[in-house]
C-alpha positions in Angstrom: 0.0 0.0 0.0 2.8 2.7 1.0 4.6 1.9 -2.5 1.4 2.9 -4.4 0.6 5.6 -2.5 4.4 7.0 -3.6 4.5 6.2 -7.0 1.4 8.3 -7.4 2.3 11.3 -6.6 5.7 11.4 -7.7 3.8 10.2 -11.4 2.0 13.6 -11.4 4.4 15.7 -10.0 6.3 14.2 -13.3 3.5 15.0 -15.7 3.4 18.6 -14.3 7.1 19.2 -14.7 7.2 18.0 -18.6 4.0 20.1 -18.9 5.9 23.3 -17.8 8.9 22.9 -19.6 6.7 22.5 -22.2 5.2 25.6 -22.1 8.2 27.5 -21.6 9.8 26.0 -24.9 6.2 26.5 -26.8 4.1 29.2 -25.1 2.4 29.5 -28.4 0.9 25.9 -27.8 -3.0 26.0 -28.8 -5.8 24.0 -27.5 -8.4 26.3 -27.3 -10.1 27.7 -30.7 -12.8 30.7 -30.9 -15.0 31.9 -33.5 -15.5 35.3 -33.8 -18.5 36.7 -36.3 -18.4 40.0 -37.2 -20.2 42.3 -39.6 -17.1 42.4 -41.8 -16.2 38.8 -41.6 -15.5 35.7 -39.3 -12.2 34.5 -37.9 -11.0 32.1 -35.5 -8.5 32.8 -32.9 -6.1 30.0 -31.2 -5.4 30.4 -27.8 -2.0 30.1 -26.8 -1.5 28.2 -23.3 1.5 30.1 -22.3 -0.8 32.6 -21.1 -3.4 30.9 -19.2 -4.6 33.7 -17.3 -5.5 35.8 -20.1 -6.6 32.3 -21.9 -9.5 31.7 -19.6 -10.0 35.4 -19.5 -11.1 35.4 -22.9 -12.6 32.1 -22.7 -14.7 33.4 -20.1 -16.1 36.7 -21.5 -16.9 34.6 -24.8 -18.8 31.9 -23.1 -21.0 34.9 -21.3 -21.4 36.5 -24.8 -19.6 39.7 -23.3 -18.5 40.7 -26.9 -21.9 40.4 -28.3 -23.3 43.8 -30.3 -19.6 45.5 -29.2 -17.9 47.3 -31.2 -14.9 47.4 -33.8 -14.3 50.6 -33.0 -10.7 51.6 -34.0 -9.1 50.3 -37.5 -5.6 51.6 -38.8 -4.3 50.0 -41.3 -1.3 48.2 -41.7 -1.4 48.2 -37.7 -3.5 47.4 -35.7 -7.8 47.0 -35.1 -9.1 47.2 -32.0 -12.3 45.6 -30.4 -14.8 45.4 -27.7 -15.5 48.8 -26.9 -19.3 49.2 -25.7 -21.3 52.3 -28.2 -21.6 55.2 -26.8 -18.6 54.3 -24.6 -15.1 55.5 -24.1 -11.9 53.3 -24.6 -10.2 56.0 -21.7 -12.8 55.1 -19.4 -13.2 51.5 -19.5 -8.8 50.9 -19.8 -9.1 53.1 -16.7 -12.0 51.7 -14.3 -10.4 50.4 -11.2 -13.0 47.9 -10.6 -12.4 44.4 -9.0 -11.7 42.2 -11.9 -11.0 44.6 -14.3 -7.5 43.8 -15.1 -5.5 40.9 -15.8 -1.8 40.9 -14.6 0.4 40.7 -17.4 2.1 37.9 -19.3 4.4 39.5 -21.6 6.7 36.6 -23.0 9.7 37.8 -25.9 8.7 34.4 -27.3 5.2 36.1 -28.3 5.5 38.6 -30.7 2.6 41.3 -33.0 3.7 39.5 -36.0 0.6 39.5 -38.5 -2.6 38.0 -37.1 -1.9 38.4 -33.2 -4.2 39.0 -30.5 -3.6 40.9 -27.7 -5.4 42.7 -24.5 -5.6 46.6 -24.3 -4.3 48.3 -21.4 -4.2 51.7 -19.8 -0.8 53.6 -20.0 2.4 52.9 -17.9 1.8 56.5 -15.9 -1.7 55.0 -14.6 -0.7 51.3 -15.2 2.7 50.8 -14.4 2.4 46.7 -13.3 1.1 46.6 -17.1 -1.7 44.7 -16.2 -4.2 44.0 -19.3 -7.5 45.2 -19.0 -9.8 42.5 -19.2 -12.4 43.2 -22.0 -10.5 45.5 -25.1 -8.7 43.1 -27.0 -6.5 44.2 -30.8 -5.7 42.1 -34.0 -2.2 43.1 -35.5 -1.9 43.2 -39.3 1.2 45.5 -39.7 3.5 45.0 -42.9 6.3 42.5 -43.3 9.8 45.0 -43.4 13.7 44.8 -43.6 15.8 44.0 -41.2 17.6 48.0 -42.0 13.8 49.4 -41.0 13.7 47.1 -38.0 16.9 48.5 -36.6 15.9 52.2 -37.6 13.0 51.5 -35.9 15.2 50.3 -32.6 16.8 53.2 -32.7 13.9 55.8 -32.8 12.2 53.9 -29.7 15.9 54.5 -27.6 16.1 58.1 -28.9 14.1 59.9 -26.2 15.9 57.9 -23.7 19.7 58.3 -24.8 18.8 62.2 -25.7 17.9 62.6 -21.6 20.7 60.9 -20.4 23.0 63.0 -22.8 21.8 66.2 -21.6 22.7 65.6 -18.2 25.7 63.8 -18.7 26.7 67.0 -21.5 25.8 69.3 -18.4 28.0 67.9 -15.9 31.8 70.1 -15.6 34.4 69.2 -17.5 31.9 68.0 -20.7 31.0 71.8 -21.8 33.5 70.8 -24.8 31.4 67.8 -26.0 28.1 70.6 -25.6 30.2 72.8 -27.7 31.2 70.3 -30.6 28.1 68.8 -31.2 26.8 72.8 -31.6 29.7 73.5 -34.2 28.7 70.0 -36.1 24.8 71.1 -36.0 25.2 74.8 -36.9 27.9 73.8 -40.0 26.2 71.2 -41.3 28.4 68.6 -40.4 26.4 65.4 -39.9 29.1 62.7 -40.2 31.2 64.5 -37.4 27.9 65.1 -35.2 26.7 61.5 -35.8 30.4 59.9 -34.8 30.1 61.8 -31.8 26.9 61.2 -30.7 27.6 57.7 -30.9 30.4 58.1 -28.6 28.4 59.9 -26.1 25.9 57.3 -26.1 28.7 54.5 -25.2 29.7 56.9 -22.3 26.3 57.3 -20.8 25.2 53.2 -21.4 26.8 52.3 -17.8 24.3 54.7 -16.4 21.6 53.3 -18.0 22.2 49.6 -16.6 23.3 51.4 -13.2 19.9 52.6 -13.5 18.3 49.4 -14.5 16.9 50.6 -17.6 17.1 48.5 -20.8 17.3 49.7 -23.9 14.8 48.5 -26.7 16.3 45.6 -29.0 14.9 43.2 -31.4 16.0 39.5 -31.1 17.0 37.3 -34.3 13.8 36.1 -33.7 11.6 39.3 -33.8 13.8 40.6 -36.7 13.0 36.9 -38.3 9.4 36.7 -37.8 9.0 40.3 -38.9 10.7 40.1 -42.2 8.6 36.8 -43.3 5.8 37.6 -41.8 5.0 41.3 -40.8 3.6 42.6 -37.9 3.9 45.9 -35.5 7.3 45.3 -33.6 7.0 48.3 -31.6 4.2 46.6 -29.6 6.5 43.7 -28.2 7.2 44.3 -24.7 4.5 46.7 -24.1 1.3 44.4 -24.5 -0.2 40.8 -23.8 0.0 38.4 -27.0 -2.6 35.7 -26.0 -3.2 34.0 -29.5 -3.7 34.5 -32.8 -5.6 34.2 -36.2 -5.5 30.4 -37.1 -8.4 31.1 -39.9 -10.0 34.0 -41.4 -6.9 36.0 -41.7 -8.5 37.4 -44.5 -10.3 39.9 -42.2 -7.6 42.4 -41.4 -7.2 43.3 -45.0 -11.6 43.8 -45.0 -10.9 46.0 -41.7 -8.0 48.1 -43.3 -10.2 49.2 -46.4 -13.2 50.6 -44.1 -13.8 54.5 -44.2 -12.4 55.8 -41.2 -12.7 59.7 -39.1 -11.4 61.0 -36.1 -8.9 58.9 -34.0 -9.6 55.9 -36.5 -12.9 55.6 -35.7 -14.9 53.9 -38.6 -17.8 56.0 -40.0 -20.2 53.4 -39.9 -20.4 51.0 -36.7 -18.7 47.8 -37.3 -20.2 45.0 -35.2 -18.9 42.0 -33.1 -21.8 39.3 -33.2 -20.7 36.7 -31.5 -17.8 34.4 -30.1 -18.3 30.9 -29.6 -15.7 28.0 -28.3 -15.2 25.3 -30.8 -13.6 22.3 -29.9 -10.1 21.0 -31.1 -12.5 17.7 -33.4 -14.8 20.5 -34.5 -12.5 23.2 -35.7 -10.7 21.2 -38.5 -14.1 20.8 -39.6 -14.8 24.1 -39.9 -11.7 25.3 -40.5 -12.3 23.8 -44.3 -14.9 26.4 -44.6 -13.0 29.6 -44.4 
């Protein structure tokens, strides 16, 4: 009896083990399928089981029909559409409300990019949200546009720029750097932008200790992200900065039927743009239907 009382436990404490190093090698795994209808078009999203809380999240708000008669209510092409939103609501307001429940505490994994076809939760910004936490209803599709790798690391550098320029300043104010203040002037007022630019890049190797003293990172694509983004496209700028949950797995066809609606102010599309409905399908259920899109 006290053997097969051990082996038992030590079995499932096994099972759970392979299970989680499985999900850290593939947190893009999918079991979980959902149908989305909309007035422009149906698509099914996969779930990915890497992020399990934001998983049953939407799971949960799509058995309680939640996103039924919600809105589309943002469309930019090429980037990004976003959904959910109530009519006669505002996104500020509901990404806001401190309700119980409200928000999801975020699972940002570098494994999960906004490559083309993505699905992500909304969230308020860092100065009101700085845990990162998802909210738990607005939800985006990525389309984006496949790009170099050249555009990938201008794009790098434009997301460091603010940073490096503040850390400059100071370090350009301190004594005994007025000559550096005074060069870069000279460079800028002459015309000279290979002089300026070889010097600018020195001052930003002088002031990186600084920024890992100060434990900030500065933002950089993988092999990976610049990979995925040259063969498949997406909105790399998001990575880091939002939830990836799942994706489109059929019906991809839809972000190219979003990016050609008539849009106003803020990307709002003229016309309302409903969600109908979401339904789970099971794994048996979805090849089926997958055949149909």
């Amino acid at each position: 009896m006290f053997r097969r009382f051990f082996v038992i436990p030590v079995a499932l404490i096994a099972v759970s083990i392979i299970s989680s190093c499985s999900l850290l090698n593939n947190p893009a795994k999918i079991k979980t399928y959902v149908e989305v209808k909309t007035t422009e078009g149906s698509f099914i999203l996969g779930l990915y089981e890497g992020t399990p809380l934001h998983k049953d999240n939407f799971i949960k708000n799509s058995n309680e029909n939640v996103y039924d008669s919600t809105l589309i209510y943002s469309t930019i092409p090429n980037s990004i559409h976003k959904f959910g939103l109530k009519p006669g609501k505002k996104e500020e307001h509901l990404l806001n409300r401190t309700k119980d429940g409200s928000k999801i505490n975020q699972e940002i994994n570098p494994q999960l990019m906004n490559k083309t076809g993505a699905v992500g939760m909304l969230r308020a910004n860092n100065d009101k949200n700085p845990e990162m936490q998802s909210d738990n209803y607005l939800f985006y599709l990525v389309e984006g546009i496949k790009t170099d790798e050249k555009l990938l690391k201008t794009l790098e550098a434009k997301r460091n720029a603010p940073i490096i320029a503040d850390y400059i300043t100071v370090f350009l104010s301190e004594p005994g750097h007025q000559h550096y203040d005074d060069s870069l002037r000279l460079y800028k007022s002459t015309g000279n932008k290979d002089n300026y630019r070889e010097l600018y890049i020195q001052l930003t190797d002088s002031i990186k200790p600084r920024l890992t003293e100060d434990g900030i990172e500065l933002f950089s694509l993988s092999k990976k992200q610049i990979s995925t983004y040259t063969e498949f496209g997406g909105v790399p700028i998001y990575d880091g900065q939002y939830t990836i949950f799942g994706e489109i797995v059929a019906g991809i066809d839809i972000l190219e039927n979003l990016s050609s609606i008539k849009t106003g102010l803020y990307n709002k599309p003229v016309n309302y743009i409903y969600i109908l409905s979401t339904r789970i399908i099971p794994k048996k259920e979805f090849k089926q239907v997958k055949k149909t899109y």
